[in-house]
C-alpha positions in Angstrom: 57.6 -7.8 -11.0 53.9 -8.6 -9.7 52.9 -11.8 -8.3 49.6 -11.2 -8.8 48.0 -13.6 -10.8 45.9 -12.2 -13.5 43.6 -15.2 -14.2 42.0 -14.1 -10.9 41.6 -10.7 -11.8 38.2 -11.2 -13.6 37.0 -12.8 -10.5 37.6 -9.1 -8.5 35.9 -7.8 -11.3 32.8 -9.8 -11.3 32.3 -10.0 -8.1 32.6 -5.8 -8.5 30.2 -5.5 -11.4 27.8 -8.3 -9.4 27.6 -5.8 -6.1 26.5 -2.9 -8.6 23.9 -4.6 -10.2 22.4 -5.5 -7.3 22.4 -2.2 -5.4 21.5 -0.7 -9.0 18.4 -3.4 -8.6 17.4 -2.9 -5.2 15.3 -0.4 -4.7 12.8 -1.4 -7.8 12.0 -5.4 -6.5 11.0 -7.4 -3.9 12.3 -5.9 0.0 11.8 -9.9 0.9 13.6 -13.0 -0.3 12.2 -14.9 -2.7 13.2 -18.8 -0.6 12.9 -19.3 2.6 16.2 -21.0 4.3 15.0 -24.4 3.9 15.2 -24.0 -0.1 18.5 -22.1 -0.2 19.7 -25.5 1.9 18.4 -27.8 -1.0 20.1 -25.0 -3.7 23.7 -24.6 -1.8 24.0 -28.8 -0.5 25.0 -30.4 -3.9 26.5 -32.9 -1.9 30.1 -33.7 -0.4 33.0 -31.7 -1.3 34.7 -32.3 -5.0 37.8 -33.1 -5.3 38.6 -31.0 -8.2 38.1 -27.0 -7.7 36.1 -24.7 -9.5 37.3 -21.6 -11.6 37.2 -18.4 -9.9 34.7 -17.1 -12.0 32.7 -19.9 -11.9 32.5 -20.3 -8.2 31.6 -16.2 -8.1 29.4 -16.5 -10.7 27.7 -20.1 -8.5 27.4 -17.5 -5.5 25.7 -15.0 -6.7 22.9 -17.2 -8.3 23.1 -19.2 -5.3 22.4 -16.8 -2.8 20.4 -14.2 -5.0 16.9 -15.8 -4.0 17.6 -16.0 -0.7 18.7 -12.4 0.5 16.5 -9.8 2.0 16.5 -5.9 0.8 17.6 -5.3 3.9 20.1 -2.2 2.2 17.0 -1.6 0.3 14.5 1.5 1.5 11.4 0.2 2.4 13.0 -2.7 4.9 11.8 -2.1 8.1 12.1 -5.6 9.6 14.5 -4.9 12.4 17.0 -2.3 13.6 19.2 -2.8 10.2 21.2 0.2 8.7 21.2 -0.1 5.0 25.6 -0.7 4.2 25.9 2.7 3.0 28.6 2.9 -0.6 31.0 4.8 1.0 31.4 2.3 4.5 31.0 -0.9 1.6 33.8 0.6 -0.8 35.8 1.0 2.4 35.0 -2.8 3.3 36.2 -3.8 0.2 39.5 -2.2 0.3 39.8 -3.6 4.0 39.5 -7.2 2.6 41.6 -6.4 -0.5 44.1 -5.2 1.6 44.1 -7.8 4.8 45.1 -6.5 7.7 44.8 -8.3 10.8 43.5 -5.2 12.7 44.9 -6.3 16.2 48.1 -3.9 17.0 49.7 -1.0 15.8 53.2 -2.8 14.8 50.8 -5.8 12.7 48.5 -3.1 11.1 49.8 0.9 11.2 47.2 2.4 9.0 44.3 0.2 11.1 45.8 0.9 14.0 46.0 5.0 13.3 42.3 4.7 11.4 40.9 3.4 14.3 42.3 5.8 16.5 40.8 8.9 14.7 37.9 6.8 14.1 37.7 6.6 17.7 38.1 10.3 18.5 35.4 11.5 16.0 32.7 9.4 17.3 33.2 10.7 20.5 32.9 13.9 19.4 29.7 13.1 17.6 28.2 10.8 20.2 28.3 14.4 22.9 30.6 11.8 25.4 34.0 12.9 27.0 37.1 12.9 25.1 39.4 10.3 27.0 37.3 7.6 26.7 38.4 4.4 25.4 37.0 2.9 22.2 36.7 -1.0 21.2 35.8 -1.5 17.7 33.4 -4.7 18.4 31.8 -7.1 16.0 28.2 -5.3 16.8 26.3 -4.1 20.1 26.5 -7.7 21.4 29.9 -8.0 21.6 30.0 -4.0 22.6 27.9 -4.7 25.5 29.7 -7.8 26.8 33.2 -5.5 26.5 31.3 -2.8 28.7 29.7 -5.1 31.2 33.5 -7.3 31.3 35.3 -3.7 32.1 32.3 -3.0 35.0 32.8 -6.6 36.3 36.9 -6.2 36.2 36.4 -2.0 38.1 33.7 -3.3 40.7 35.4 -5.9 42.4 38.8 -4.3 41.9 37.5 -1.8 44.5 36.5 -4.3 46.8 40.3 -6.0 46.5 39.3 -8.8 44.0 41.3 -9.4 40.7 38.6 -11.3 38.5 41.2 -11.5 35.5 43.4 -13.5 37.9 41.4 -15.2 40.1 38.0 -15.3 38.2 34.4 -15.7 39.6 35.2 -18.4 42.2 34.7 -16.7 45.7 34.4 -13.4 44.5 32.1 -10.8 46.2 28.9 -11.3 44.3 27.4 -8.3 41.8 24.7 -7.1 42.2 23.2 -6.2 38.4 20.4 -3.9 37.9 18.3 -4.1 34.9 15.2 -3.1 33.6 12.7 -6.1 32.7 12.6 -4.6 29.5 16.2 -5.0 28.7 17.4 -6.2 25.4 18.5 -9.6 24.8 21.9 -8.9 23.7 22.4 -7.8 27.3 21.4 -11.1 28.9 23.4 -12.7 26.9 26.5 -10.9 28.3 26.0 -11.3 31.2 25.8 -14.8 30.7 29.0 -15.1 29.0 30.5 -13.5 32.0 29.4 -15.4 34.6 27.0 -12.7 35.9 24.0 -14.9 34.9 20.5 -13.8 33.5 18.3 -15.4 36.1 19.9 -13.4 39.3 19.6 -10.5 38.0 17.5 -7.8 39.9 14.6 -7.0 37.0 13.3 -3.5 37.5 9.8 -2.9 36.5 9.4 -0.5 33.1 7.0 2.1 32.4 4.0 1.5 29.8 6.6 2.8 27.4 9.2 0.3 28.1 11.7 2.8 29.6 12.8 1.8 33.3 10.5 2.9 36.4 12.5 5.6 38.4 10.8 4.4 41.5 11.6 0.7 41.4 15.2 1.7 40.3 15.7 3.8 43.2 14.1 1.1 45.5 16.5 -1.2 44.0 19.4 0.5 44.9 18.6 1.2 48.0 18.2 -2.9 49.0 21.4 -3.7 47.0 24.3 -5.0 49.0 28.0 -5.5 47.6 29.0 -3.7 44.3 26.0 -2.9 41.5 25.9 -2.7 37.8 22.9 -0.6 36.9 22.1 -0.9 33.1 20.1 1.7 31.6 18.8 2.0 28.1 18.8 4.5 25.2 16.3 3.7 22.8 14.1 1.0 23.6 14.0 -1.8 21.0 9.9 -1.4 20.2 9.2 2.0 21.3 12.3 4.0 20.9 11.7 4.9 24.7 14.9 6.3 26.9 15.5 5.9 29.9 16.0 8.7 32.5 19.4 9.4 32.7 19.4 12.8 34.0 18.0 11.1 37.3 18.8 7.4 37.5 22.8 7.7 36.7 23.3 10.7 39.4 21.6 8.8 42.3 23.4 5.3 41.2 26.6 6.6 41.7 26.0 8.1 44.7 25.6 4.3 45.7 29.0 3.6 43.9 27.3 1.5 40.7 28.9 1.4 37.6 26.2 2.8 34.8 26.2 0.8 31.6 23.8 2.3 28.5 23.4 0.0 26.2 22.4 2.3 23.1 22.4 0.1 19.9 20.7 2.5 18.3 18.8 5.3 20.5 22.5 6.2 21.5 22.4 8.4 17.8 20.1 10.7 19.1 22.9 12.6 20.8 24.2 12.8 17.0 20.9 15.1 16.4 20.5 18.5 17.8 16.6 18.5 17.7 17.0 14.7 19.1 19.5 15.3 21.8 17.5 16.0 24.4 15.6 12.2 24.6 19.4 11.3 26.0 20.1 14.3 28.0 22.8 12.8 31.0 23.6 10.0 29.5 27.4 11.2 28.8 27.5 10.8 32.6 27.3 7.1 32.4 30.3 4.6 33.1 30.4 2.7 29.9 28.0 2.2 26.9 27.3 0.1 23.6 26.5 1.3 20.1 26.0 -0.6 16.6 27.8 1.3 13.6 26.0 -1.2 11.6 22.4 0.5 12.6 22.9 4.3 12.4 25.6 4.9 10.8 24.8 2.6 8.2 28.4 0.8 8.0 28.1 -2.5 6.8 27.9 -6.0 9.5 30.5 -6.5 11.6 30.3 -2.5 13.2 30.1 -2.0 17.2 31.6 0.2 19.5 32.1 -0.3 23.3 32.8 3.0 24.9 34.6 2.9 28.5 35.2 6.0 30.4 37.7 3.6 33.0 40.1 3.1 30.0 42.5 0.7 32.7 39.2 -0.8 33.3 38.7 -1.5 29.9 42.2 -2.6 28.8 42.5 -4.6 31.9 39.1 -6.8 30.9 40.5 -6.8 27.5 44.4 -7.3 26.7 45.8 -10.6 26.5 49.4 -10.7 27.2 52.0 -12.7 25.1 55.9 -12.8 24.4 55.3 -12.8 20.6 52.8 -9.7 20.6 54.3 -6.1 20.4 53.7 -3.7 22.9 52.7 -0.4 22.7 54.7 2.7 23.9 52.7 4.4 26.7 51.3 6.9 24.6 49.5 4.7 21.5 46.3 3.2 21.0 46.7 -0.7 20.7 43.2 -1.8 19.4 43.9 -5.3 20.6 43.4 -3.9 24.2 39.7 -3.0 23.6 38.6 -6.2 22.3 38.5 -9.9 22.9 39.9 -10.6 19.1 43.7 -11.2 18.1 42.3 -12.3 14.8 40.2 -9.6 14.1 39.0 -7.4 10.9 40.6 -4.2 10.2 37.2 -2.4 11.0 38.4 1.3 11.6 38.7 1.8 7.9 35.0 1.9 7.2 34.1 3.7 10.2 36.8 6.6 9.3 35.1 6.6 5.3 31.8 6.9 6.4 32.3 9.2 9.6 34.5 11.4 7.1 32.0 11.0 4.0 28.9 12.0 6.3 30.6 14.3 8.8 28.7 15.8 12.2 26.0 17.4 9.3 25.5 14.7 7.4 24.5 11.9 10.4 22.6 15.0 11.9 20.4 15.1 9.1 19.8 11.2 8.2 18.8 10.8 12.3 16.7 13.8 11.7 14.9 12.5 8.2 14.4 8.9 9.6 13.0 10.0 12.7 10.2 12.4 10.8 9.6 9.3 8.5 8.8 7.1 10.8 6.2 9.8 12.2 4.8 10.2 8.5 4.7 6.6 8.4 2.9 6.5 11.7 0.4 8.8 10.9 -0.7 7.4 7.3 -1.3 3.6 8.9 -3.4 5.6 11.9 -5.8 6.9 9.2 -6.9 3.6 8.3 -9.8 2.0 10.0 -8.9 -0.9 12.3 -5.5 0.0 13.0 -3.8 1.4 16.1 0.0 3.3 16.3 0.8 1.9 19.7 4.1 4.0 20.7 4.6 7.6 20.8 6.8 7.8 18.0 9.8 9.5 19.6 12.6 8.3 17.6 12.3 5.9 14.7 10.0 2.4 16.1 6.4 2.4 14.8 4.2 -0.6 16.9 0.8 -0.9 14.9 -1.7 -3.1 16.0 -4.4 -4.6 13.8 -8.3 -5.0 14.7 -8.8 -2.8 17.2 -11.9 -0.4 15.9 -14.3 0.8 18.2 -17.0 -1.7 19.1 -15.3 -4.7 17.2 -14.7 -6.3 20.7 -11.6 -8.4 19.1 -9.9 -11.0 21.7 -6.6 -11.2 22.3 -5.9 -14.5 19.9 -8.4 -13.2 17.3 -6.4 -9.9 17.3 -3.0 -11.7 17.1 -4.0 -13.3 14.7 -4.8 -10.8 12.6 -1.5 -8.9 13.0 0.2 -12.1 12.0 -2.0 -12.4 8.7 -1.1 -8.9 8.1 2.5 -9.2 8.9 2.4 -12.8 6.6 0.8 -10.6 3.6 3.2 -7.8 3.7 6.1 -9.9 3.6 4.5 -12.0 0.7 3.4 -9.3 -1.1 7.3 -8.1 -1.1 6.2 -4.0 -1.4 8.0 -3.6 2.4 9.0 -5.5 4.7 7.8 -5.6 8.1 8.2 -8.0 11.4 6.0 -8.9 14.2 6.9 -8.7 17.7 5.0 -9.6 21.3 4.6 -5.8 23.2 2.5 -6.1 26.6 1.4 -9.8 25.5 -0.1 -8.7 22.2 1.5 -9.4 18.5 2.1 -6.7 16.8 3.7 -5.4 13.9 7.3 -3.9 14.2 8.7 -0.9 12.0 11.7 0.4 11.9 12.6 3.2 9.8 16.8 3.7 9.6 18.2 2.6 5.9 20.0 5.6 4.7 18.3 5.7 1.1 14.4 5.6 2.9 12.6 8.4 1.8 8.6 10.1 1.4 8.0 8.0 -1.4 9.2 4.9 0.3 7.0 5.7 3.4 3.7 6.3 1.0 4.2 2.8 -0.8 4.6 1.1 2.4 1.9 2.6 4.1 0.0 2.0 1.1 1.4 -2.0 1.3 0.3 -2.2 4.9 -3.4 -0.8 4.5 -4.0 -2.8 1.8 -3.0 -6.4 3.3 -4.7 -5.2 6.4 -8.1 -4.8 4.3 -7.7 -8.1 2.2 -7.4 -9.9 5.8 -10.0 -7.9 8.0 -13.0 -9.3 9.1 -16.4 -8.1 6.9 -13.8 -6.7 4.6 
C-alpha cells in the first residue's frame, strides 16, 4: 500500500504545469526582471513566520507569483548578461527526478545509481573534454568550488614532495607555495586560494597580453625567480575576451621547474569539445588539474562543476574525510565523496549523464560551434553602427563593445563610460536582450556573452537591433 499522500499530489503537478508555462513563455517577453531585489524584499517579507501552515498548493501557487517579477531570462535566448548556460529540458527533467527521488549523492553504498551515474558521467566527459582517461572527476557545485578542489589537490601533491602532510599538519610551518597567476585571473580563483590559506595578496601576478591571455615572457621570468614548490594557473577562455592562454608553451616549461599546472576553464575549457575550436586549447590536456562549469556549456542547470585531477591520490587525499559510520569503497569503485568537500551533497551525476547522453560528442560539437559563429554575427552587426567599437577578436563566444568612439569625436574617458552605462541601462530597460557592463583596460564597457542553448540568427538580429537603437537614443547630437 502507498504512503504517498495524494493531497500533495496536485502540488507536483502545479509546480510541473508552472515550469512549462514559463519556458513555453520565455522566449516571447522581457530577457530582464521586471523588480529589482529591493521590491521582491517588500513582495516575499509579509512579516514573521505564521503559526499555522499553508496548503501546498497555495504555498506553490504564493511562489510562483512571488518570484515571477523578479527572475531574469537567463534560460531565455537573447540573455547575454554573463557566462550563463540556458538549463537545457533534458538536464532540468533529470533535476527533477534527482529531487523527486533524494539521494544523498555522497557514496556508493548511500546512493548506487548516483554513485554508478557519476561514474559514467565522469568517463564521458573526459572523453569529450580531449583529457586522459584516469583522471579523477569531482562533481562540484560550479567552477568555484571546482577550482578550490584543484588548487586543494596541488596544495596537498606540492608539499607532499617536499615531506609535508598539510591534511595533517596544515599551513602552520609548512614550506611556503609559490602561486603563479596571471593579473587577469578570474575571481573565482582568488577566492580559492583564499579559502585555502594560499592568500590572494602573495600571489606572484603575471602580466597579461592586450588580450587578457598570460605574457609568455613574464611567466617564464617568474618561474625562473621562484623558490620552493609553484602552482602556475593558466587560463582557457578568458572571462571578457575569450582569450587562451599558451598552453603548448607555458605547461611544458613549468614542469620542467616541477609546478603543478592548474587551468581553470569555466567555460573556454569547451572548446576542446569542438573540432574547428580545438586548436585555441591545444596542450592543455598536459596540465595537472583543471576546472569546468556544466552549468555554462553544457547547459545543465545550477549547481554543475567538475574538478578534474590527473593525481587522483592527490585529489582523494585533499578530499575524503574519514569516519567509522561511512562505508568504504572496495579498491576498485568510484566513491564520489572522495572528490568533493560535501557529505551532504546533491545527487548531481544524474543530469550530467541525461544531457551528456541526450547531446552526445555531435550534439555539444555543434552548439560550441553555433554559439561561437553567433557571437561573430552579433559582433559584426553592432560594428556597422556608427559610434561603436567590437573590442576583442571574437575568438570564442565574448563580444566587448564600446560606445562613443567615432572618429574625431574626441570622447574622454568618463564621458565615454558614461555612455556605455546609458546604453547598457537602456538595454536592460528596454527588456529586448540583456546585456552587462564590465571595466576592460580601465574603460566600461558592455559585456556579451553568447552560450544559451536555444540562441539563434534571429535572436542575434533583434539584439543587435536592441543595442543600436539604445545606443542612438543616448548618443550625443543623436
Amino acid at each position: 500500500m502507498s504512503r504517498f499522500d495524494e493531497s500533495l499530489a496536485p502540488a507536483l503537478q502545479q509546480a510541473a504545469e508552472s515550469a512549462l508555462r514559463y519556458r513555453r513563455e520565455l522566449h516571447g517577453g522581457p530577457q530582464c526582471a521586471a523588480e529589482d531585489y529591493a521590491a521582491q524584499l517588500a513582495r516575499w517579507d509579509t512579516g514573521p513566520l505564521p503559526a499555522q501552515g499553508l496548503a501546498a498548493q497555495d504555498v506553490i501557487r504564493q511562489l510562483e507569483a512571488h518570484a515571477a517579477p523578479g527572475l531574469h531570462a537567463t534560460a531565455g535566448g537573447r540573455f547575454f548578461g554573463w557566462v550563463t548556460g540556458g538549463s537545457h529540458p533534458v538536464g532540468v527533467a533529470a533535476d527533477w527526478l534527482t529531487s523527486a527521488w533524494g539521494q544523498n549523492g555522497a557514496n556508493l553504498l548511500g546512493a548506487p545509481a548516483a554513485a554508478a551515474s557519476e561514474a559514467v558521467a565522469a568517463r564521458w566527459l573526459l572523453q569529450l573534454l580531449g583529457l586522459p582517461g584516469d583522471c579523477s572527476v569531482g562533481f562540484a557545485s560550479g567552477a568555484t568550488m571546482a577550482n578550490f578542489i584543484g588548487l586543494a589537490a596541488a596544495r596537498s601533491a606540492l608539499l607532499a614532495r617536499v615531506g609535508w602532510d598539510v591534511e595533517a599538519d596544515g599551513l602552520f610551518g609548512a614550506p611556503p607555495v609559490t602561486v603563479l597567476i596571471g593579473e587577469e585571473g578570474h575571481a573565482t580563483v582568488y577566492a580559492a586560494l583564499q579559502f585555502l590559506g594560499l592568500g590572494q595578496r602573495r600571489v606572484r601576478r603575471v602580466r597579461a597580453r592586450a588580450d587578457g591571455g598570460i605574457d609568455n615572457g613574464d611567466f617564464e621570468r617568474a618561474l625562473a625567480e621562484a623558490d620552493g614548490p609553484v602552482l602556475a594557473i593558466l587560463q582557457a577562455g578568458h572571462l571578457h575576451t575569450g582569450a587562451f592562454d599558451d598552453f603548448t608553451r607555458l605547461i611544458p616549461r613549468a614542469h620542467e621547474r616541477g609546478a603543478w599546472v592548474h587551468v581553470d576553464g569555466a567555460f573556454g575549457l569547451w572548446a576542446r569539445a569542438c573540432p574547428s575550436k580545438a586548436a585555441l586549447a591545444a596542450g592543455v590536456e598536459r596540465a595537472d588539474s583543471w576546472a569546468t562549469d556544466g552549468h555554462k556549456w553544457l547547459q545543465l542547470p545550477y549547481d554543475s562543476g567538475f574538478a578534474i585531477v590527473r593525481d587522483a591520490e592527490a585529489h582523494r587525499r585533499a578530499m575524503t574525510a574519514a569516519a567509522s559510520y561511512l562505508p568504504a569503497a572496495a579498491a576498485h569503485e568510484r566513491d564520489p565523496t572522495h572528490y568533493v568537500p560535501e557529505l551532504s551533497r546533491r545527487a548531481r551525476g544524474f543530469a550530467a549523464w541525461a544531457l551528456l547522453r541526450h547531446l552526445g560528442t555531435d550534439g555539444v560539437a555543434a552548439m560550441v560551434e553555433r554559439h561561437c559563429a553567433l557571437a561573430r554575427q552579433l559582433a559584426e552587426l553592432l560594428a556597422r553602427e556608427r559610434g561603436v567599437t567590437v573590442l576583442n577578436d571574437v575568438v570564442l563566444n565574448q563580444v566587448l563593445v564600446r560606445f562613443g568612439d567615432e572618429a574625431g569625436a574626441g570622447r574622454g574617458g568618463e564621458e565615454a563610460d558614461a555612455l556605455a552605462a546609458a546604453v547598457i541601462e537602456r538595454v536592460q530597460r528596454d527588456g529586448v536582450c540583456f546585456a552587462g557592463g564590465t571595466r576592460w583596460q580601465g574603460r566600461w564597457v558592455m559585456r556579451l556573452s553568447v552560450i544559451g542553448f536555444s540562441t539563434d540568427a534571429d535572436d542575434i538580429r533583434r539584439s543587435a537591433e536592441a543595442i543600436s537603437s539604445a545606443w542612438r537614443a543616448v548618443r550625443p547630437g543623436g
